[in-house]
C-alpha positions in Angstrom: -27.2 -1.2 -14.6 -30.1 -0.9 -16.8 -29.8 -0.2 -20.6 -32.5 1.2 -22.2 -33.7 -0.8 -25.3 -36.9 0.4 -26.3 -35.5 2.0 -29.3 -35.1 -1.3 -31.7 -35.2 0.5 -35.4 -31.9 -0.8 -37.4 -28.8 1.0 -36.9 -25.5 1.3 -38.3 -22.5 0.3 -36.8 -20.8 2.4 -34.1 -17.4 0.6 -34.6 -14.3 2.4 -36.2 -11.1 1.6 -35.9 -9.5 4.2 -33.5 -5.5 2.5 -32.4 -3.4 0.8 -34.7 -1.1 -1.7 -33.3 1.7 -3.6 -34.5 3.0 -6.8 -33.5 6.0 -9.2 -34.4 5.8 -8.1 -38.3 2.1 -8.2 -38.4 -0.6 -5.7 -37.3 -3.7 -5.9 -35.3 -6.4 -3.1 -35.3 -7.8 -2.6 -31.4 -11.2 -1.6 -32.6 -12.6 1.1 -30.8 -16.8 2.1 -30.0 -18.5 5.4 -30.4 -20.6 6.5 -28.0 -23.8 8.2 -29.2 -26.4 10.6 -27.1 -30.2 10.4 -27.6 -29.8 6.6 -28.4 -28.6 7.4 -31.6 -25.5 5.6 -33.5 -24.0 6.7 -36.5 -20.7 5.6 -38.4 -18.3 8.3 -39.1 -14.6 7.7 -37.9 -12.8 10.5 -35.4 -10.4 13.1 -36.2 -7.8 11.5 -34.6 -7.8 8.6 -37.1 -5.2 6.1 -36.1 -3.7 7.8 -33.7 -1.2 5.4 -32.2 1.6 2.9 -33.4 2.4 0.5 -30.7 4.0 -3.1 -30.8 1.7 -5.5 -28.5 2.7 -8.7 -26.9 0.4 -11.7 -28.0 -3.1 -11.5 -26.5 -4.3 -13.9 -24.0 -7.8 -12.4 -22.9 -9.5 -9.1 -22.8 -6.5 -7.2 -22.2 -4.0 -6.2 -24.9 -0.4 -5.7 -23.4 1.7 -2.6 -24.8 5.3 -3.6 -25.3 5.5 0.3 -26.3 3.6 2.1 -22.6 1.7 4.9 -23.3 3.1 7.7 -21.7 0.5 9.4 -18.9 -1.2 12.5 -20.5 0.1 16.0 -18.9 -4.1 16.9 -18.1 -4.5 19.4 -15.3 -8.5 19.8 -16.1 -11.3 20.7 -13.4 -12.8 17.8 -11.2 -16.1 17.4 -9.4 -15.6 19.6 -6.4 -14.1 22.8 -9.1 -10.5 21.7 -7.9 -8.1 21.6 -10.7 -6.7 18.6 -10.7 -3.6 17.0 -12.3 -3.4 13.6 -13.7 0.6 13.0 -13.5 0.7 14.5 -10.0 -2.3 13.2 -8.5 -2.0 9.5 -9.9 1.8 9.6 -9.5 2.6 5.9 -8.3 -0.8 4.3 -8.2 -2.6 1.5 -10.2 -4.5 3.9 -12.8 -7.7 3.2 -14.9 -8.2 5.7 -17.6 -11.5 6.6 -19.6 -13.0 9.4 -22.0 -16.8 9.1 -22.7 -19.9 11.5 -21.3 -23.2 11.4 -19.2 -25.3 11.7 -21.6 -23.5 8.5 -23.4 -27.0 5.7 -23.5 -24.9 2.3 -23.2 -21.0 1.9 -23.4 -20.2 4.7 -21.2 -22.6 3.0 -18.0 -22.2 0.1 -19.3 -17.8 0.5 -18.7 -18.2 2.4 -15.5 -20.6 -0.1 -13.9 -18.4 -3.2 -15.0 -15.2 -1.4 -13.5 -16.9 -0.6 -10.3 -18.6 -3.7 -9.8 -15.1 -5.5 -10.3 -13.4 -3.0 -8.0 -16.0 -4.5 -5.2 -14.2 -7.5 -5.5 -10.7 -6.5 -4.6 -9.5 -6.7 -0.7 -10.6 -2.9 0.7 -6.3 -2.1 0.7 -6.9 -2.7 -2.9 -10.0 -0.9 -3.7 -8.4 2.1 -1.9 -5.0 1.8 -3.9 -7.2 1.5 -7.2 -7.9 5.1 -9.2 -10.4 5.2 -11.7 -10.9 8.4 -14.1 -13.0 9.2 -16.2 -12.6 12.2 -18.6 -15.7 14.1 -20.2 -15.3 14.1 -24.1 -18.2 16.8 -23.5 -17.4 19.5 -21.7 -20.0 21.3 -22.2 -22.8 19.7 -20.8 -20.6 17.8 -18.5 -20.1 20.3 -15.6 -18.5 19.5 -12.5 -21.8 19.1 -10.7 -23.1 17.0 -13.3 -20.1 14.5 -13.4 -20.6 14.8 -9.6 -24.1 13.5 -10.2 -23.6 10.7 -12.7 -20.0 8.9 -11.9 -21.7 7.5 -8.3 -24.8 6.2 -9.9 -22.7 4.9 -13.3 -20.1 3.3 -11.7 -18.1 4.2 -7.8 -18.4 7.5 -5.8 -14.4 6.6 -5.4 -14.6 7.6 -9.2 -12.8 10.5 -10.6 -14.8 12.4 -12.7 -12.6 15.4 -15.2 -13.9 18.2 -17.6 -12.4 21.2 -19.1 -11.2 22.7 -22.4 -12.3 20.2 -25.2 -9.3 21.2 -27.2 -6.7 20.0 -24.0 -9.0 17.0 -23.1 -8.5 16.1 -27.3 -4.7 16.5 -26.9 -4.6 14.2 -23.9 -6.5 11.5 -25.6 -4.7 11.3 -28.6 -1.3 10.8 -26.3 -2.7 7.4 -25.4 -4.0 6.9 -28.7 -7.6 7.4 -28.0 -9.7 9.5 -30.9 -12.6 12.1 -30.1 -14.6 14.6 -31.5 -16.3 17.9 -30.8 -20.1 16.9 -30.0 -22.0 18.2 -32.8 -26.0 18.1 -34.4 -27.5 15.9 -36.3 -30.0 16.8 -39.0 -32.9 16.4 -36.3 -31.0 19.0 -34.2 -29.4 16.0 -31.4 -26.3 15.9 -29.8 -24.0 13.4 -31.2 -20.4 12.9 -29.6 -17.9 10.4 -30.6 -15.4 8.8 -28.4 -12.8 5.6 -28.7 -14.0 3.5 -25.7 -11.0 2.3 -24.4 -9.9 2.0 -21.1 -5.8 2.6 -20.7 -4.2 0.9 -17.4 -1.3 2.7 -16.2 1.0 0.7 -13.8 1.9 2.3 -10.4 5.9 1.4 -10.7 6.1 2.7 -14.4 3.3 5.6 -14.1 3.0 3.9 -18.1 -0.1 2.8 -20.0 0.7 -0.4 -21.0 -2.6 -2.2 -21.0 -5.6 -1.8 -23.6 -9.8 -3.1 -22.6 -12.3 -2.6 -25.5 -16.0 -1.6 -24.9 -16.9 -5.6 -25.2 -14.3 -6.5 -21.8 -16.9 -7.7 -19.3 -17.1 -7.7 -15.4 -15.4 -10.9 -15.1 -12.6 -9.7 -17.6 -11.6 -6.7 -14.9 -12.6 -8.5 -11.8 -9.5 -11.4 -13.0 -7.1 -8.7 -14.1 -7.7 -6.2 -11.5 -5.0 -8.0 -9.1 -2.5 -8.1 -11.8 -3.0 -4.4 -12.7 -2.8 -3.0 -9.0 0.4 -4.7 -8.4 2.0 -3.4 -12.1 1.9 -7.1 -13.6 0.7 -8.0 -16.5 -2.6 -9.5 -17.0 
């Protein structure tokens, strides 16, 4: 996966703390990226602030542990063939990676998918074929179905699920795993700027619960250890 670089003028941070978490009396902040198009970063925080309270178990690698699951958004958007598709029903009882970001994202959004898929690669093929990865468009409206169809194979897995739909239920179903977006809007110059946490949520196929956090800084190797763990509901 290549990242395009050639753009080096200084730029603000693209950080913003996105899930609050609270563990054993004390509290630790998952910090969560925004995703920029054009190549552009910005600060500026989401509207769904901190959207999440949720004791953790102590960290021992990329992965935070939940001791308070996320329960599975209720999402029945639109997928890459037009078919609606339903999140609960359709990922009912399988190992579950979920992600918002969008195609015309110019580095964590790639960057995530390619790292996932080239860890997937890895697993046995009974594994790989047990493993559901989806990603939900925080841009709907540039993110058709054709154009997800286009993008997820070349980011990251053809196996990839790709989701769009109304940005106001896509929002909704973010925020219930604690995940903070907002409306793509114009800058000053007149470019699209959309914000996204960059979490991925693993949901456990004997719970259907979200009970594992990655940030935008876990790495191939991070998934490709974890990966086992997560297909067979364990913790990492």
């Amino acid at each position: 996966m290549t990242i395009d670089k050639t753009d080096e003028r200084p730029r603000p941070s693209r950080r913003a703390p996105l899930i609050a978490v609270a563990a054993a009396g004390a509290a630790l902040a998952v910090v969560a990226g925004f995703a920029l198009t054009q190549g552009d970063d910005s600060t500026g925080s989401a509207t769904g602030g901190a959207v999440a309270d949720v004791s953790t178990q102590p960290r021992t690698g990329a992965a935070t542990v939940l001791d308070r699951p996320f329960e599975k958004p209720d999402l029945v958007l639109t997928d890459t063939k037009g078919r609606t598709y339903d999140l609960r029903e359709q990922t009912k009882g399988k190992p579950t990676l979920i992600y918002f970001g969008y195609t015309h994202c110019p580095d964590v959004c790639p960057l995530t998918m390619s790292n996932i898929a080239i860890a997937k690669k890895q697993l046995p093929k009974a594994d790989q074929d047990k493993l559901q990865v989806v990603f939900v468009t925080t841009d709907p409206e540039r993110d058709t179905p054709a154009e997800l169809g286009k993008w997820l194979p070349a980011a990251g897995d053809p196996s990839f699920v790709g989701l769009t739909g109304d940005f106001a239920t896509i929002q909704a179903g973010a925020r219930r795993i604690g995940i903070g977006i907002d409306p793509a809007t114009k800058d000053a110059n007149g470019k699209v700027v959309s914000m996204h946490g960059a979490q991925v949520v693993a949901f456990s196929p004997t719970t259907d619960q979200g009970y594992v956090l990655y940030g935008e800084s876990t790495t191939m190797e991070d998934y490709a250890k974890d990966l086992p763990k997560i297909i067979k509901g364990e913790n990492p």
